[in-house]
Predicted model as a PDB file, atoms N, CA, C, CB and O in Angstrom, pLDDT in the B-factor column:
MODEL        1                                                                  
ATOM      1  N   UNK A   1       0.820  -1.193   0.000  1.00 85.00           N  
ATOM      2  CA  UNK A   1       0.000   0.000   0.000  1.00 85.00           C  
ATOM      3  C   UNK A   1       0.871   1.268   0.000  1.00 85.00           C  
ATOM      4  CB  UNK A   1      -0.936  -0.008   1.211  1.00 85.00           C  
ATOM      5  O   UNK A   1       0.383   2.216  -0.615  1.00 85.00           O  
ATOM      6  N   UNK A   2       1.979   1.445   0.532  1.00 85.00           N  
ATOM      7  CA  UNK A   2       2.574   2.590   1.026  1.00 85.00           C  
ATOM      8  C   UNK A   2       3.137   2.635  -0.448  1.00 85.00           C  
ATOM      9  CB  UNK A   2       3.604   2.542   2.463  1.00 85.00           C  
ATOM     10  O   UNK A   2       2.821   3.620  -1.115  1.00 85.00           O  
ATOM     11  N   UNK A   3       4.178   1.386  -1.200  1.00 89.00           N  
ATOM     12  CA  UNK A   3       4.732   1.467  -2.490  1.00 89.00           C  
ATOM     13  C   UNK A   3       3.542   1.929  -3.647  1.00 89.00           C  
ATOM     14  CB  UNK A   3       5.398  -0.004  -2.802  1.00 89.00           C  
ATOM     15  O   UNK A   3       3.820   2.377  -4.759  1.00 89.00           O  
ATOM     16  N   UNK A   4       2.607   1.784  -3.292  1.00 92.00           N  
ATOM     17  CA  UNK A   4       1.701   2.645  -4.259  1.00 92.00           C  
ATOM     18  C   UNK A   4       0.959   3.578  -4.187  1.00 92.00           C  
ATOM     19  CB  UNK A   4       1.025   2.173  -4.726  1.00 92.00           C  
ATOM     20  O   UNK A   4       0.375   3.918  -5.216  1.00 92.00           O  
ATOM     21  N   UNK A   5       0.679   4.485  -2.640  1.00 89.00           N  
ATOM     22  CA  UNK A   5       0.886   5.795  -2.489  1.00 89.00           C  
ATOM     23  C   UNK A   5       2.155   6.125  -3.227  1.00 89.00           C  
ATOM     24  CB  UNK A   5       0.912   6.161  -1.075  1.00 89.00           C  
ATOM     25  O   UNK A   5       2.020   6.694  -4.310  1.00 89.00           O  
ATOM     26  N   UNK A   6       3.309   5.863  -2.819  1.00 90.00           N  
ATOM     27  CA  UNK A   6       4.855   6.602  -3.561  1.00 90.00           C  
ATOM     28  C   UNK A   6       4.392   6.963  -4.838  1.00 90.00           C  
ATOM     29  CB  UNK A   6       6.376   5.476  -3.817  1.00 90.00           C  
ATOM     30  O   UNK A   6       4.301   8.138  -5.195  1.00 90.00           O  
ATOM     31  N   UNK A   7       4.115   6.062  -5.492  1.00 92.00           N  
ATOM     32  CA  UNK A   7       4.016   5.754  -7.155  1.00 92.00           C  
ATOM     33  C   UNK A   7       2.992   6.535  -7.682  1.00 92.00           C  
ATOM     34  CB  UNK A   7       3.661   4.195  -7.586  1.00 92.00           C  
ATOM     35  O   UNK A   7       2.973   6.651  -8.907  1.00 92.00           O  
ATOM     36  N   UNK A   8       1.914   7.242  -6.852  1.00 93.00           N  
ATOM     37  CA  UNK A   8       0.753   8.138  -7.718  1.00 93.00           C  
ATOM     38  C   UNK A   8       1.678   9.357  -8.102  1.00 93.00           C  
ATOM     39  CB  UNK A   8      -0.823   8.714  -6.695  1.00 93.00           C  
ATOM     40  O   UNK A   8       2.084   9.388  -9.263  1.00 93.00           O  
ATOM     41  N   UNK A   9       1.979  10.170  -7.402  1.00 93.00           N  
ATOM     42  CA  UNK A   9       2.739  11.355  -8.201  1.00 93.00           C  
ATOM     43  C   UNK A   9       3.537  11.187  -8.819  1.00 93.00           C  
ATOM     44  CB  UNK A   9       3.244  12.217  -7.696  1.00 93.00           C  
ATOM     45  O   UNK A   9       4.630  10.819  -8.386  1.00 93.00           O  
ATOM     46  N   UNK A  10       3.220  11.448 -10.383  1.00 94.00           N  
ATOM     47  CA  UNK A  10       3.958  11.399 -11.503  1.00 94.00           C  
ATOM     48  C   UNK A  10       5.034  12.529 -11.275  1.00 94.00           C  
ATOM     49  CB  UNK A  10       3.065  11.561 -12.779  1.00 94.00           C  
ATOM     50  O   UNK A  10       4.790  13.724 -11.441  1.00 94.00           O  
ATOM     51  N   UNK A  11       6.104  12.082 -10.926  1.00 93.00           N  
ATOM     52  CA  UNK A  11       7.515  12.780 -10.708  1.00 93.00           C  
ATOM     53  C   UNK A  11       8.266  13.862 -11.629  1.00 93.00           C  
ATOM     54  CB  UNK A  11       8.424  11.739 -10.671  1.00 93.00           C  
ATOM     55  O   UNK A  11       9.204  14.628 -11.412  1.00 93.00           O  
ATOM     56  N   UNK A  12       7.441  13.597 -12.770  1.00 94.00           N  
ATOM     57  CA  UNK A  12       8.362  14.215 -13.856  1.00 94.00           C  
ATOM     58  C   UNK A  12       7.507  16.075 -14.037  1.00 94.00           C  
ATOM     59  CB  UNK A  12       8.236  12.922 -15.682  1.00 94.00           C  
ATOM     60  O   UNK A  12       8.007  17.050 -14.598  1.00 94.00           O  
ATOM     61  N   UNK A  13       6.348  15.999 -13.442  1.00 95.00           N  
ATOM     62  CA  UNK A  13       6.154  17.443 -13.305  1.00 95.00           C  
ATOM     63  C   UNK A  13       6.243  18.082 -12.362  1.00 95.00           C  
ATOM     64  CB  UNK A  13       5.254  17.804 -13.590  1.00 95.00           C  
ATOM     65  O   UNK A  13       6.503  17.304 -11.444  1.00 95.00           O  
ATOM     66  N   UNK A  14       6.160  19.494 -11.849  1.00 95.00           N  
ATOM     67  CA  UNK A  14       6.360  20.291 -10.551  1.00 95.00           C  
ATOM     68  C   UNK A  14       5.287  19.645  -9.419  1.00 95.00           C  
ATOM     69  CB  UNK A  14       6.041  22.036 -10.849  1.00 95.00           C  
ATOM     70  O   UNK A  14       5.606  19.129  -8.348  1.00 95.00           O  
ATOM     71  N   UNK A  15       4.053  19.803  -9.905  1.00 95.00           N  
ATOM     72  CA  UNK A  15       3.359  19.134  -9.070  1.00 95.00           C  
ATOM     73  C   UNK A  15       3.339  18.006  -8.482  1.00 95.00           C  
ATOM     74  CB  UNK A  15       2.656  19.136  -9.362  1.00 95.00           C  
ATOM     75  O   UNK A  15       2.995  17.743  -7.329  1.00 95.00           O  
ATOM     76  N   UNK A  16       3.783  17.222  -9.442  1.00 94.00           N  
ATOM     77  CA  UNK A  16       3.971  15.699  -8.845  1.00 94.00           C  
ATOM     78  C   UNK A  16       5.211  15.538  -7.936  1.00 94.00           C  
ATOM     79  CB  UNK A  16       4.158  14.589 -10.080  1.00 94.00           C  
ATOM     80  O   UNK A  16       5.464  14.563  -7.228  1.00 94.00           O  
ATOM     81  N   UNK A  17       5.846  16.523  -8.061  1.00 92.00           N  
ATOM     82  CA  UNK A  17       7.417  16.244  -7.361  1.00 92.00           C  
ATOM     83  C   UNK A  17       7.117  16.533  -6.259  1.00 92.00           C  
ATOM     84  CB  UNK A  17       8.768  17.059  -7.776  1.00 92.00           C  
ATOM     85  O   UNK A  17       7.350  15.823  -5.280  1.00 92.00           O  
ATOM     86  N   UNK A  18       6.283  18.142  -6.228  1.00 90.00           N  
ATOM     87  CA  UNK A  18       6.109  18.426  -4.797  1.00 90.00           C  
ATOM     88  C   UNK A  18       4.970  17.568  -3.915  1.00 90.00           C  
ATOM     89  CB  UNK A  18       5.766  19.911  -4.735  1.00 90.00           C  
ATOM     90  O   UNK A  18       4.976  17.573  -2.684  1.00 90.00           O  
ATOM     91  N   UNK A  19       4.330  17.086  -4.442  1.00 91.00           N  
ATOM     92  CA  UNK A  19       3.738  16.259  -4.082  1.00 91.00           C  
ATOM     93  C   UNK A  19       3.942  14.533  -3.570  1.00 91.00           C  
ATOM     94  CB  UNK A  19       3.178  16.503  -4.848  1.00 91.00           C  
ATOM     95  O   UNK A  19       3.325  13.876  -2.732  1.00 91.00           O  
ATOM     96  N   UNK A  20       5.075  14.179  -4.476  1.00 91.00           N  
ATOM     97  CA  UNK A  20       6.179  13.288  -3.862  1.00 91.00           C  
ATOM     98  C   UNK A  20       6.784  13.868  -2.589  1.00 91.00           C  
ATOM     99  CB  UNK A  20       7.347  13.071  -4.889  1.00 91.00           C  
ATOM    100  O   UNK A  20       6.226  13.766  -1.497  1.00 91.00           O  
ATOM    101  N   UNK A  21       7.605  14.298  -2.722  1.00 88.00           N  
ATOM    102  CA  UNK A  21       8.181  15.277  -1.291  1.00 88.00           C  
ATOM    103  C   UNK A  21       7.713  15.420  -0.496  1.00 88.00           C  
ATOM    104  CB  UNK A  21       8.427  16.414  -1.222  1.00 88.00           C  
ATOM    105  O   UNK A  21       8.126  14.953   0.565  1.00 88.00           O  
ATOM    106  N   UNK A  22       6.706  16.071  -0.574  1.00 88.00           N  
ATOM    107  CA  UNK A  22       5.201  15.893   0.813  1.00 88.00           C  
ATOM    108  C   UNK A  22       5.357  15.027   1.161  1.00 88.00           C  
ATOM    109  CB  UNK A  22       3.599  15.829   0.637  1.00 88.00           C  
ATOM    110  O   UNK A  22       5.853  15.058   2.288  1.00 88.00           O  
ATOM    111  N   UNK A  23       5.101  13.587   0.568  1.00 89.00           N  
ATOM    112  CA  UNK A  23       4.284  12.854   0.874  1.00 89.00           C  
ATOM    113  C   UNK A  23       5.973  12.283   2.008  1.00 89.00           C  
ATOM    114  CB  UNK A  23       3.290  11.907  -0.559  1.00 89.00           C  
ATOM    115  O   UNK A  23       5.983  12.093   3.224  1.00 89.00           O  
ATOM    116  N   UNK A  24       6.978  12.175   1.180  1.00 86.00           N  
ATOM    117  CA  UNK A  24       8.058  11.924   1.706  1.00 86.00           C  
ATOM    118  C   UNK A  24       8.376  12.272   2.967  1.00 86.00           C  
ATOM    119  CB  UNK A  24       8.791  12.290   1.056  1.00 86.00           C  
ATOM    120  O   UNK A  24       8.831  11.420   3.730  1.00 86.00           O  
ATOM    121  N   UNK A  25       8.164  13.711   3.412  1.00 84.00           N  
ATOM    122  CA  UNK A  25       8.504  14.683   4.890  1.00 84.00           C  
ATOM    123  C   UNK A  25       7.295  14.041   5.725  1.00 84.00           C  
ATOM    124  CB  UNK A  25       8.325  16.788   4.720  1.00 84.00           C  
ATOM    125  O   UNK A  25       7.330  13.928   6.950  1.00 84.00           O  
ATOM    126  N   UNK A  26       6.059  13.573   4.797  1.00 85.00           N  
ATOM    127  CA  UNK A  26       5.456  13.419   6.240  1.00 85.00           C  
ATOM    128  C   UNK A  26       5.753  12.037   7.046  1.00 85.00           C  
ATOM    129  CB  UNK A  26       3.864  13.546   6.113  1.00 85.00           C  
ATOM    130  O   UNK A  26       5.832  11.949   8.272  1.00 85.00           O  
ATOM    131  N   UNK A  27       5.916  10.860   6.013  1.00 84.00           N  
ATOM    132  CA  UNK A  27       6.194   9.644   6.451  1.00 84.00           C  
ATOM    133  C   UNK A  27       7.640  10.123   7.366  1.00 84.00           C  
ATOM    134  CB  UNK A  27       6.340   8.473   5.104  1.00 84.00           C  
ATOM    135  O   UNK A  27       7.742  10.323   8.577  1.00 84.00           O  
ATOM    136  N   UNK A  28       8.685  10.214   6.276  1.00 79.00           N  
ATOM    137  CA  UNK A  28       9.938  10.498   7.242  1.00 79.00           C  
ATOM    138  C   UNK A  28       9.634  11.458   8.596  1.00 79.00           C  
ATOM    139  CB  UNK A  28      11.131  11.298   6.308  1.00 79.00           C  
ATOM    140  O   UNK A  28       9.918  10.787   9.588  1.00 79.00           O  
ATOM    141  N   UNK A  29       9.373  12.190   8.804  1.00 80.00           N  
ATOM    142  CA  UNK A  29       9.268  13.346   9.654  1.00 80.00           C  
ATOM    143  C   UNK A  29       8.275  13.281  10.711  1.00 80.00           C  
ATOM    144  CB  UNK A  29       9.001  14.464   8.893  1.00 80.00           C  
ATOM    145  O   UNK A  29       8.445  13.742  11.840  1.00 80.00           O  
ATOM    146  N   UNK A  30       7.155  12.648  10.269  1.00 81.00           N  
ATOM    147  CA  UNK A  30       5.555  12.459  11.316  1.00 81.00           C  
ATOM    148  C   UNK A  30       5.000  13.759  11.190  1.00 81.00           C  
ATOM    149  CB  UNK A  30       5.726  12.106  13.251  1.00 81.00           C  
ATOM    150  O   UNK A  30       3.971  13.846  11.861  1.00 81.00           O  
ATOM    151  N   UNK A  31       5.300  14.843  10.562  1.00 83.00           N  
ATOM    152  CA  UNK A  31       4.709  16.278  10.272  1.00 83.00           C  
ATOM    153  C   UNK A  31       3.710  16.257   9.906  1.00 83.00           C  
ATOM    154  CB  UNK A  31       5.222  17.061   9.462  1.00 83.00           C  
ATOM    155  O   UNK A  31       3.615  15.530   8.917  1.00 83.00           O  
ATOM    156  N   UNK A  32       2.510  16.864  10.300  1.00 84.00           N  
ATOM    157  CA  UNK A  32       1.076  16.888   9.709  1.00 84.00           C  
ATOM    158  C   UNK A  32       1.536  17.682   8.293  1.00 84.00           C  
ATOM    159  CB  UNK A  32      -0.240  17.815  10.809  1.00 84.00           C  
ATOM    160  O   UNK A  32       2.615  18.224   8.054  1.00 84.00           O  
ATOM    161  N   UNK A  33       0.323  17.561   7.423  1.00 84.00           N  
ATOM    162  CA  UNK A  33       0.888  18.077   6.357  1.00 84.00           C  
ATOM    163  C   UNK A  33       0.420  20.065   6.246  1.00 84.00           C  
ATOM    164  CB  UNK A  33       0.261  16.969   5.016  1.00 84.00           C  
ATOM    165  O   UNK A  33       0.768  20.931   5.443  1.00 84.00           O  
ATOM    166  N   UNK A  34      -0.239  20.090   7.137  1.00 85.00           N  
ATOM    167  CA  UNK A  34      -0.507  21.303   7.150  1.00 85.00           C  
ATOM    168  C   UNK A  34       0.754  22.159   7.778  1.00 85.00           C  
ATOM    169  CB  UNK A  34      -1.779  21.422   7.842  1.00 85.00           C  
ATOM    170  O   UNK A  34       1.267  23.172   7.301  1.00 85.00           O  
ATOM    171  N   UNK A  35       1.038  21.587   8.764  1.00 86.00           N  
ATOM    172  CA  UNK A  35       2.663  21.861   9.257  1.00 86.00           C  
ATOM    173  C   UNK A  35       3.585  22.019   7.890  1.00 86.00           C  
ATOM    174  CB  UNK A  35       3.350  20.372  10.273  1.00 86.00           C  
ATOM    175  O   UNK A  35       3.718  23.151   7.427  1.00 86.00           O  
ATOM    176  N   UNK A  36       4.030  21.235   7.438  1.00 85.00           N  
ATOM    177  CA  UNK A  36       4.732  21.068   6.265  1.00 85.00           C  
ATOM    178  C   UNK A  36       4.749  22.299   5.169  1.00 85.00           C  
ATOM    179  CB  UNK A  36       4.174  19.871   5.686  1.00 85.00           C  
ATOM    180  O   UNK A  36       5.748  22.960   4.887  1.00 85.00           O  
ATOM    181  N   UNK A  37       3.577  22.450   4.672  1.00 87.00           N  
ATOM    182  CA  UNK A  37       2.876  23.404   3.449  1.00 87.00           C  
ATOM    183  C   UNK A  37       2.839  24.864   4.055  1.00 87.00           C  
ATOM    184  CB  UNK A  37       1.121  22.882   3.004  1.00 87.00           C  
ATOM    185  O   UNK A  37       2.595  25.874   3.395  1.00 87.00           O  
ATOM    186  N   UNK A  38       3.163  24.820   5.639  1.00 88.00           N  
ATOM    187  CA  UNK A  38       3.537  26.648   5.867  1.00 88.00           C  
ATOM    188  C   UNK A  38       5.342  26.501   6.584  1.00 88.00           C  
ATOM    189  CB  UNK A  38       1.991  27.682   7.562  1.00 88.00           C  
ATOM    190  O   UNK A  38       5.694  27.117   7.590  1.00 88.00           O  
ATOM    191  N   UNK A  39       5.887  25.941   6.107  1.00 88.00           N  
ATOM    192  CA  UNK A  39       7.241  25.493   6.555  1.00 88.00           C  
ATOM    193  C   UNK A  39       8.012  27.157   5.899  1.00 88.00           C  
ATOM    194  CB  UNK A  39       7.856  23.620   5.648  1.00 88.00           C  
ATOM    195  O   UNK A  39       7.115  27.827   5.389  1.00 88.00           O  
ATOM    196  N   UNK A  40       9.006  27.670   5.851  1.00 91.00           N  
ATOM    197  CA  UNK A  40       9.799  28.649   5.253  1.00 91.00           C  
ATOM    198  C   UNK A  40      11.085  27.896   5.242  1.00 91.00           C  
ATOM    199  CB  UNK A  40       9.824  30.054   6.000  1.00 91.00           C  
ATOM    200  O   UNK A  40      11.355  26.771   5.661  1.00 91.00           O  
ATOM    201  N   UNK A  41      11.807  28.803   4.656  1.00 92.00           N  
ATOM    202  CA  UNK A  41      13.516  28.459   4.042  1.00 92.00           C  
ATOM    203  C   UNK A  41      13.871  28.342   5.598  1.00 92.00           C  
ATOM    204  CB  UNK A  41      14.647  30.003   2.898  1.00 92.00           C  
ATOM    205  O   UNK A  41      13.990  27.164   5.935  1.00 92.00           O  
ATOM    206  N   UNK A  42      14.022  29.040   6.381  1.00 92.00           N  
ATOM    207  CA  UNK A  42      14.378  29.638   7.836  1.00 92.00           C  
ATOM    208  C   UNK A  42      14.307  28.499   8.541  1.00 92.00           C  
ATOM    209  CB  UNK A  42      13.407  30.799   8.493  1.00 92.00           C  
ATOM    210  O   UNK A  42      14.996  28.316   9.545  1.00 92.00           O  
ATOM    211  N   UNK A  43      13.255  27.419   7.959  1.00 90.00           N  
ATOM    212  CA  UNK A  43      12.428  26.455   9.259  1.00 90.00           C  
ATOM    213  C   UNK A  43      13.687  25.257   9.120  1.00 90.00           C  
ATOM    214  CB  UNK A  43      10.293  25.669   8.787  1.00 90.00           C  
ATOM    215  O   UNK A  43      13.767  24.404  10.004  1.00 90.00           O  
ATOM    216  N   UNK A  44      14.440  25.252   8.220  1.00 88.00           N  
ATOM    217  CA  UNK A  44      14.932  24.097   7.378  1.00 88.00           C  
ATOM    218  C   UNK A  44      16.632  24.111   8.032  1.00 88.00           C  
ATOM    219  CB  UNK A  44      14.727  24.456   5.397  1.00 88.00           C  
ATOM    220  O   UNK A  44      17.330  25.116   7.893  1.00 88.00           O  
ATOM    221  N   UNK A  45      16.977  23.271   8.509  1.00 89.00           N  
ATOM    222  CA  UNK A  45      19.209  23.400   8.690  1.00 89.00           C  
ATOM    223  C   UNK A  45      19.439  22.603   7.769  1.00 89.00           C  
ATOM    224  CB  UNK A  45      20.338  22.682  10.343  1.00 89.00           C  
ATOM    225  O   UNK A  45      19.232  21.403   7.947  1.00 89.00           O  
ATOM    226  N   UNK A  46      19.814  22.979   6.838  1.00 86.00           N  
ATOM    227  CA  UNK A  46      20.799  21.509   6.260  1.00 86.00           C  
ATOM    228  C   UNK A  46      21.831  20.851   7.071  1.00 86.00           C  
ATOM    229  CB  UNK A  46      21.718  21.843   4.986  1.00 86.00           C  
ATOM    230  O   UNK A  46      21.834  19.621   7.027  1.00 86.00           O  
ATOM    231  N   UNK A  47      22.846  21.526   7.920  1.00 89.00           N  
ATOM    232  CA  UNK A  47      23.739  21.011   8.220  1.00 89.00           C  
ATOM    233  C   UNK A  47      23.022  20.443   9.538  1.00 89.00           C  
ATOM    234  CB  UNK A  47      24.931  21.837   8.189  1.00 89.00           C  
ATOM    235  O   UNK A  47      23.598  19.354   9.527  1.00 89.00           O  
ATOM    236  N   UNK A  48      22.336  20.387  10.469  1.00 87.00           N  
ATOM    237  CA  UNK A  48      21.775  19.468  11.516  1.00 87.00           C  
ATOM    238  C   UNK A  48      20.662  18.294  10.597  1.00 87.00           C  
ATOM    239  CB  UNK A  48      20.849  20.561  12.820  1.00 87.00           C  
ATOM    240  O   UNK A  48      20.340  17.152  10.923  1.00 87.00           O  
ATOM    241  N   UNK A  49      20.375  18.876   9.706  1.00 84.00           N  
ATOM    242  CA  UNK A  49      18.858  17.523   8.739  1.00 84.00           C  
ATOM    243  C   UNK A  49      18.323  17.999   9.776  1.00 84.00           C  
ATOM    244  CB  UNK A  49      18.834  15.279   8.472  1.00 84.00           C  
ATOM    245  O   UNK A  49      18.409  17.170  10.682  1.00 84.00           O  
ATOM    246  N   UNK A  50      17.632  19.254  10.208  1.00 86.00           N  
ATOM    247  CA  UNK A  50      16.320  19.301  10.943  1.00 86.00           C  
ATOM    248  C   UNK A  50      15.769  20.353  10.730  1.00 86.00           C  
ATOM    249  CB  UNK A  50      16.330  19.157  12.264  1.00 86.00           C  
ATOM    250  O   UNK A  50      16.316  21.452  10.648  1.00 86.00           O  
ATOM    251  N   UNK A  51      14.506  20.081  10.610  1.00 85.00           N  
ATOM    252  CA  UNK A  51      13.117  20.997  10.573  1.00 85.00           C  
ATOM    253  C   UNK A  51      12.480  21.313  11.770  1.00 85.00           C  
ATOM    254  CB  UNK A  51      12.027  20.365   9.821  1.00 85.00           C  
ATOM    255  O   UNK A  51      12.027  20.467  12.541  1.00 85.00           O  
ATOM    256  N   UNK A  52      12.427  22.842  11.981  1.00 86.00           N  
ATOM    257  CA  UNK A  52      11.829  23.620  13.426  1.00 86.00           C  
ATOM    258  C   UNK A  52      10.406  23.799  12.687  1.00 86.00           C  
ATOM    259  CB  UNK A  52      12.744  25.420  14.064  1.00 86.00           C  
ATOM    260  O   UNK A  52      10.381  24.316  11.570  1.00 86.00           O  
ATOM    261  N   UNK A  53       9.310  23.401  13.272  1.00 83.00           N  
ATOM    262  CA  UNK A  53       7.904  23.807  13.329  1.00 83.00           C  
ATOM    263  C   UNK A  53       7.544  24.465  14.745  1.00 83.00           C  
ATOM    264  CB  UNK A  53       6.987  22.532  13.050  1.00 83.00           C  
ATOM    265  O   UNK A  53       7.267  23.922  15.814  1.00 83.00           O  
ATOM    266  N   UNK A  54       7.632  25.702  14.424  1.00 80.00           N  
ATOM    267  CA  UNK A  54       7.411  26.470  15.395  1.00 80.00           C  
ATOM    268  C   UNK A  54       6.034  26.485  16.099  1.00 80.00           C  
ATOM    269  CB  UNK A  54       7.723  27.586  14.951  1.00 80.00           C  
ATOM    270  O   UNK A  54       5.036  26.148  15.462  1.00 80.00           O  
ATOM    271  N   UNK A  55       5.945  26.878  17.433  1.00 79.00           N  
ATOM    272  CA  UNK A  55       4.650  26.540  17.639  1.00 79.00           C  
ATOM    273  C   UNK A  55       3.490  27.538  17.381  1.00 79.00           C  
ATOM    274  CB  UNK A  55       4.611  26.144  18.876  1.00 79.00           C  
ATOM    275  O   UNK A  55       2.398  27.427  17.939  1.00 79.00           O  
ATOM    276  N   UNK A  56       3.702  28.207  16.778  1.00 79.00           N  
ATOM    277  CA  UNK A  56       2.710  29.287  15.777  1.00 79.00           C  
ATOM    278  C   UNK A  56       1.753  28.227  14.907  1.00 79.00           C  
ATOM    279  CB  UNK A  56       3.830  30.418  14.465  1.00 79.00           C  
ATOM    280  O   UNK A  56       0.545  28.350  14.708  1.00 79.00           O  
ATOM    281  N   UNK A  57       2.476  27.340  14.524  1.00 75.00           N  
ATOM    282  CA  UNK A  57       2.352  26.421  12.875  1.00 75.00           C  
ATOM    283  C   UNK A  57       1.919  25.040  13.121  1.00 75.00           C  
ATOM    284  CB  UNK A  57       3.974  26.212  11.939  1.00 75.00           C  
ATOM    285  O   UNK A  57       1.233  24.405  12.320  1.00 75.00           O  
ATOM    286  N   UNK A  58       2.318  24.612  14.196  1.00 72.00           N  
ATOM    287  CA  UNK A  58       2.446  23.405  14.892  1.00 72.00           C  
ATOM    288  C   UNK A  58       0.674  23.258  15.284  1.00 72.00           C  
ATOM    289  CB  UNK A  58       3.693  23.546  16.333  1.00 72.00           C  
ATOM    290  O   UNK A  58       0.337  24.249  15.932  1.00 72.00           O  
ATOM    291  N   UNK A  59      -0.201  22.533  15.111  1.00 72.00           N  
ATOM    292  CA  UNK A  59      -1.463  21.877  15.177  1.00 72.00           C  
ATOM    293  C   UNK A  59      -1.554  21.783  17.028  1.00 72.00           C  
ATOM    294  CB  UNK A  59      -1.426  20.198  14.178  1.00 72.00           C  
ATOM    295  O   UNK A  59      -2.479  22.270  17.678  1.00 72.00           O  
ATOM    296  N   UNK A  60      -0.600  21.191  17.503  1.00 72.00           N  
ATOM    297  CA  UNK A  60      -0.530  21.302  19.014  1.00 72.00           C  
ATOM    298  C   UNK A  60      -0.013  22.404  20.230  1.00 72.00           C  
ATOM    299  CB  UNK A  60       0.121  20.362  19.203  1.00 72.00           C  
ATOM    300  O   UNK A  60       0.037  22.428  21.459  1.00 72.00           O  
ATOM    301  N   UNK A  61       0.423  23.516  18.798  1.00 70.00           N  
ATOM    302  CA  UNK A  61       0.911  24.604  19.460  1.00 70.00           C  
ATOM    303  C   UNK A  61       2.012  24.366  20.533  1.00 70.00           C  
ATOM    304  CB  UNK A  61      -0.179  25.230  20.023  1.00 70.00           C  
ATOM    305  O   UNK A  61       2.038  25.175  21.461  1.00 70.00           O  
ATOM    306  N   UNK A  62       2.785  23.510  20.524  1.00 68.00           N  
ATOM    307  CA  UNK A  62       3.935  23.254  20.921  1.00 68.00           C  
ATOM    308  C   UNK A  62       5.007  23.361  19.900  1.00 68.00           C  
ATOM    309  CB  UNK A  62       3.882  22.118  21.467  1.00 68.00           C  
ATOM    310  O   UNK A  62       4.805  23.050  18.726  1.00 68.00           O  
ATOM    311  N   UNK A  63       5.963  23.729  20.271  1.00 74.00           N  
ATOM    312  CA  UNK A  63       7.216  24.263  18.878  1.00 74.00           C  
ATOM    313  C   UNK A  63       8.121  22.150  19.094  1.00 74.00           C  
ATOM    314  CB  UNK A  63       9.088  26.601  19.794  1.00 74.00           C  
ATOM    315  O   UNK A  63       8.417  21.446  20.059  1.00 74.00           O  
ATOM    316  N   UNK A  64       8.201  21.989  17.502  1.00 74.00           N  
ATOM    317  CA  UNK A  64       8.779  20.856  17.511  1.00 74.00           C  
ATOM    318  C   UNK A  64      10.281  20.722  16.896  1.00 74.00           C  
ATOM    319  CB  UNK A  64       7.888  20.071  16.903  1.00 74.00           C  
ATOM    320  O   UNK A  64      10.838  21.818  16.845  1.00 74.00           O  
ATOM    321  N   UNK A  65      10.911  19.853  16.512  1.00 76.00           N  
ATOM    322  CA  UNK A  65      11.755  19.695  15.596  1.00 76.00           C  
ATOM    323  C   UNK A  65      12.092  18.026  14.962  1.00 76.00           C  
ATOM    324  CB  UNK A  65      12.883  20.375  16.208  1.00 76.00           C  
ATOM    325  O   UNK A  65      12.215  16.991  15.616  1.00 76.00           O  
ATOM    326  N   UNK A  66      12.156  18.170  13.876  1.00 74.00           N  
ATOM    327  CA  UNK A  66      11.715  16.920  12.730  1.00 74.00           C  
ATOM    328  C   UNK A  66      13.039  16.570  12.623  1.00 74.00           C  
ATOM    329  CB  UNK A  66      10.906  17.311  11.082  1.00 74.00           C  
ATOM    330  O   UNK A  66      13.497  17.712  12.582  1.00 74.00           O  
ATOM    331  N   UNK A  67      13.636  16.125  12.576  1.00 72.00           N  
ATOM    332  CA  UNK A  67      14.956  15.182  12.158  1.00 72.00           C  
ATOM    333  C   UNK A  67      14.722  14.382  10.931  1.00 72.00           C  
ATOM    334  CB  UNK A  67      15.354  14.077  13.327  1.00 72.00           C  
ATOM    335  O   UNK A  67      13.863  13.507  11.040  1.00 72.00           O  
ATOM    336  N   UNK A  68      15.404  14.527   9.611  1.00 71.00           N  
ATOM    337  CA  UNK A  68      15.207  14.084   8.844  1.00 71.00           C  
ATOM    338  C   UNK A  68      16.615  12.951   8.227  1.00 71.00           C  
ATOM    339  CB  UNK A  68      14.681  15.143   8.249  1.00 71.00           C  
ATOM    340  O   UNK A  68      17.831  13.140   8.227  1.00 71.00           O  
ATOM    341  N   UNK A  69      15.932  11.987   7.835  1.00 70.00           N  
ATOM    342  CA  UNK A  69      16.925  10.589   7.565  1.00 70.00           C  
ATOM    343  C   UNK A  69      17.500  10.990   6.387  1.00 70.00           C  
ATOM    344  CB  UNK A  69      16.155   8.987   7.347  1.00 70.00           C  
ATOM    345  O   UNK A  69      17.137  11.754   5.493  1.00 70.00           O  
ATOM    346  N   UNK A  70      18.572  10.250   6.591  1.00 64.00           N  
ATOM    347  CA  UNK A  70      19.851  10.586   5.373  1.00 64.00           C  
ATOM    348  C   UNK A  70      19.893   9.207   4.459  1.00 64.00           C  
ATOM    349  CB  UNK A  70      21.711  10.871   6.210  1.00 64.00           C  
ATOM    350  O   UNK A  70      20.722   8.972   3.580  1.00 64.00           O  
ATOM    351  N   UNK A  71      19.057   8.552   4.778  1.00 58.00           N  
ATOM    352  CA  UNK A  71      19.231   7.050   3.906  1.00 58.00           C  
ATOM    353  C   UNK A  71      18.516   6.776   2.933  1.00 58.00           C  
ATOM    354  CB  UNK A  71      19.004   5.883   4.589  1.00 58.00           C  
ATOM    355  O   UNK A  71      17.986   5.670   2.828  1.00 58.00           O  
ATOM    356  N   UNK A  72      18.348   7.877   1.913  1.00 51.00           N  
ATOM    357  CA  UNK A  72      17.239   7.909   0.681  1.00 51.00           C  
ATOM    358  C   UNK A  72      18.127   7.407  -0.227  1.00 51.00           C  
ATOM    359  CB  UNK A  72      16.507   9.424   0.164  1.00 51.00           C  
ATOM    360  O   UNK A  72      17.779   7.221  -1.393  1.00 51.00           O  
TER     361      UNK A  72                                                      
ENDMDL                                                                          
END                                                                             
């Protein structure tokens, strides 16, 4: 089931990519997706792989941080 969620967004257009990706941050991450879709450049470290969802944005109004896997 999950290998064919992956497989609906056709990858090769903008939409489908970002829509891959989504779908990617939320499995990896546990991020609601509404969290996700108001994320900014700011929210993002590359050099730690972690995402701050501040608690402005955050559904539980608690400020979080997402750790994201390096094994893609």
């Amino acid at each position: 089931m999950l290998i064919k969620l992956l497989s609906l967004p056709k990858r090769d257009t903008f939409v489908g990519l970002r829509d891959y990706a989504l779908i990617l941050l939320t499995l990896d991450t546990g991020i609601r997706p509404k969290e996700a879709l108001s994320l900014i450049i700011p929210d993002f470290n590359a050099h730690s792989q972690e995402i701050y969802i501040t608690s402005e944005k955050a559904k539980t109004r608690v400020q979080n941080i997402a750790y994201l896997n390096t094994y893609y």
